[in-house]
Structures are given as structure tokens and as C-alpha cells.
C-alpha positions as CSV (number, residue, x, y, z in Angstrom):
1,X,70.7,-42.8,46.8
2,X,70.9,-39.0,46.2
3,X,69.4,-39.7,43.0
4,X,66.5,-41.0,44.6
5,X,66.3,-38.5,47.8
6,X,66.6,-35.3,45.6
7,X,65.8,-36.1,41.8
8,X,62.8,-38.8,41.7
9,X,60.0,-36.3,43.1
10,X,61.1,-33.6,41.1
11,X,61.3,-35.3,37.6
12,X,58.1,-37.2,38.2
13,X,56.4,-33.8,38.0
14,X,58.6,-32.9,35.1
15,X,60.4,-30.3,36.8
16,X,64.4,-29.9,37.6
17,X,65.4,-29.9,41.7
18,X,65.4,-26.5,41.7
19,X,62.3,-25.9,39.7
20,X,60.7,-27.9,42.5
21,X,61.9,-26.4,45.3
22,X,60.8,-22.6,44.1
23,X,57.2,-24.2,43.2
24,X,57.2,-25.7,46.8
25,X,58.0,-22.8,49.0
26,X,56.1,-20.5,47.3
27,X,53.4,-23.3,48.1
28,X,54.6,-23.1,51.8
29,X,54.1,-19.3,51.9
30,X,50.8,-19.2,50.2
31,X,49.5,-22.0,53.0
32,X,51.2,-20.1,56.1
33,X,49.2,-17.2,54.9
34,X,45.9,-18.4,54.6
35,X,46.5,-20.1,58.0
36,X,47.0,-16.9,59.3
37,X,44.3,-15.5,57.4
38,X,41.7,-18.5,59.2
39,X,42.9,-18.0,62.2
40,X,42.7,-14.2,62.3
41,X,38.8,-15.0,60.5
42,X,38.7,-17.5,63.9
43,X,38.6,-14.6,66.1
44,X,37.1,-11.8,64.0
45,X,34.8,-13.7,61.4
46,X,34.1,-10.3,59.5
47,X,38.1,-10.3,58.7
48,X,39.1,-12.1,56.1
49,X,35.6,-13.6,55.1
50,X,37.0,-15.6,52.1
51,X,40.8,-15.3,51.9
52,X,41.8,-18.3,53.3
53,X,39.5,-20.3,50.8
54,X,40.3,-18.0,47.8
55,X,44.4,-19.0,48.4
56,X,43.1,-22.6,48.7
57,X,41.4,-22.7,45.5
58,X,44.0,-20.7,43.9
59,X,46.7,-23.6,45.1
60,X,44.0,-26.4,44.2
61,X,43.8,-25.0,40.5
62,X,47.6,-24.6,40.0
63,X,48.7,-28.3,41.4
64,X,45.6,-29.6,39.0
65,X,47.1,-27.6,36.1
66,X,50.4,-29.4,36.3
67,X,48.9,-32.2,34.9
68,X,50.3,-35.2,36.9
């Protein structure tokens, strides 16, 4: 069962647990940011003009580069 909680995910994607979990959070912080960035772009649209999409394309480009 632990096996299968913790270990499947991360070995499908070739990587050990904690490989995973440092690829993932750093994921989460990259996301929170540009969320922050939109909204910020919400209410001032000359602010932050292309960062939100620029951290998204950067984060699209690194999950297709794993090479599922």
C-alpha cells in the first residue's frame, strides 16, 4: 500500500520520491507566482504584461522535456 501511495507516481516518471517531491514544489512555487503575477496584471494590466504566460511556457516546456 505505501508502495503504491508514495513510489508508483514517482518511478513512472523515472524519478526517486524525493526527486519528485523537489520537481513538484518548485512546480507549486513557480504556479503560485504567476497567479500572483495575473492577478496583480488583473488590476494593473501594464504590470506584469507577460509574466504569468512566460512562467507558464517555461513549466509547459520542462514537463514536455521529461519525456513521459
Amino acid at each position: 500500500m505505501i508502495q503504491r501511495l508514495f513510489l508508483d507516481h514517482p518511478a513512472s516518471v523515472d524519478e526517486s520520491y524525493l526527486d519528485h517531491a523537489r520537481f513538484a514544489a518548485g512546480f507549486s512555487f513557480w504556479l503560485i507566482l504567476a497567479g500572483l503575477a495575473a492577478a496583480v496584471h488583473a488590476i494593473l494590466p501594464f504590470a506584469f504584461d507577460h509574466t504569468a504566460s512566460g512562467i507558464i511556457r517555461r513549466l509547459h516546456a520542462r514537463i514536455e522535456s521529461r519525456g513521459r
